[in-house]
N, C-alpha and C positions, 0 to 999 in steps of 0.2 A: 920295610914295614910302613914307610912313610906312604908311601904309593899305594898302599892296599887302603890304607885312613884315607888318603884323597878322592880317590878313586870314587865310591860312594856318593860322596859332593857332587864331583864331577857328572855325574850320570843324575844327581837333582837337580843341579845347575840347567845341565841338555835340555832336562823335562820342561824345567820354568822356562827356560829361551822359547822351545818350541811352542809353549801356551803363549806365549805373549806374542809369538810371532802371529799366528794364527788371531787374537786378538787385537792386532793391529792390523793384520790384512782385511779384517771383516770391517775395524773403524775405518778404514783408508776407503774401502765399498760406501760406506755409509758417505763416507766424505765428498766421494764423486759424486753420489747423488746431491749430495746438499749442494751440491756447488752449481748443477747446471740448475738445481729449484732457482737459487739465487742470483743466480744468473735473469734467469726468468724475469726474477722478482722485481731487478734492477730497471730491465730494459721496460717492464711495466711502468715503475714506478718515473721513471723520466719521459714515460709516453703519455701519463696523464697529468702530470705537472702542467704539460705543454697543450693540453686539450680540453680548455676553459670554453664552456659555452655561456658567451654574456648576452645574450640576446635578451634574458629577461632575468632578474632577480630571484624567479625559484629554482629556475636550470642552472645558474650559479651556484647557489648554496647548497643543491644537491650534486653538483659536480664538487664543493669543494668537499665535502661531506664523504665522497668517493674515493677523493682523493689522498684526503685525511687516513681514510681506513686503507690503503692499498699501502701508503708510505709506512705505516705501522705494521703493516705484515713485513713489507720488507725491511724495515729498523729488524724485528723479531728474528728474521731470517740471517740476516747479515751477523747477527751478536751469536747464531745458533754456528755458523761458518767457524767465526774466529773463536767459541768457545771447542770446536771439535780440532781445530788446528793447534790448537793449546794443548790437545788431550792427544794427539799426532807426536807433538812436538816430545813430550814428556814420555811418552811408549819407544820414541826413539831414545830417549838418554838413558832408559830401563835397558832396553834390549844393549846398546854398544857396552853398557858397563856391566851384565850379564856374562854378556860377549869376554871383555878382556878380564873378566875372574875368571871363567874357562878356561883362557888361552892361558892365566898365570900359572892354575891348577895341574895345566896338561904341562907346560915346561918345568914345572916342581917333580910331576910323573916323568917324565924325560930323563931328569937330572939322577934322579936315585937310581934309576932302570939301567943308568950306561955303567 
């Protein structure tokens, strides 16, 4: 009897795993894009640091003015990375402790079954 009560679980347990798996592969897609934006973002933002025209006082101020607003996209981008890897990290420690209630579930079914 004990196995027929688990059993039930067990097959809700399946169901969440495989949503969350599926919702992880889609953030993990999301994540690879984020990653090469920011990638981008980076190689941009240390290429206009480096790309100061001082020849006159308004080319300056509209370079830093450029430079200003690329370095804040990529500040934005870089905090969007590390909050989706946070959100990665946390869908993993969902899914392995998902995981080993299953696996406890199915050795409790084992156990009564032999």
């Amino acid at each position: 009897t004990q196995a027929k009560t688990l059993f039930p679980y067990t097959t809700l347990f399946r169901s969440k795993l495989n949503k969350l798996q599926l919702d992880y592969e889609k953030a993990k897609a999301d994540y690879d894009d984020i990653i090469s934006k920011v990638a981008d973002a980076n190689a941009e933002a240390n290429m206009v640091t480096t790309d100061f025209n001082t020849s006159d006082a308004s080319s300056t101020v509209k370079d830093a003015k450029d430079t200003i607003k690329k370095l804040k996209a990529t500040k934005a981008a870089n905090k969007k990375l590390a909050k989706m890897q946070k959100k990665l990290s946390k869908m993993q420690k969902k899914i392995a402790k998902l995981q080993s209630r299953i696996d406890d579930m199915n050795k409790k079914i084992k156990f009564v079954n032999q």
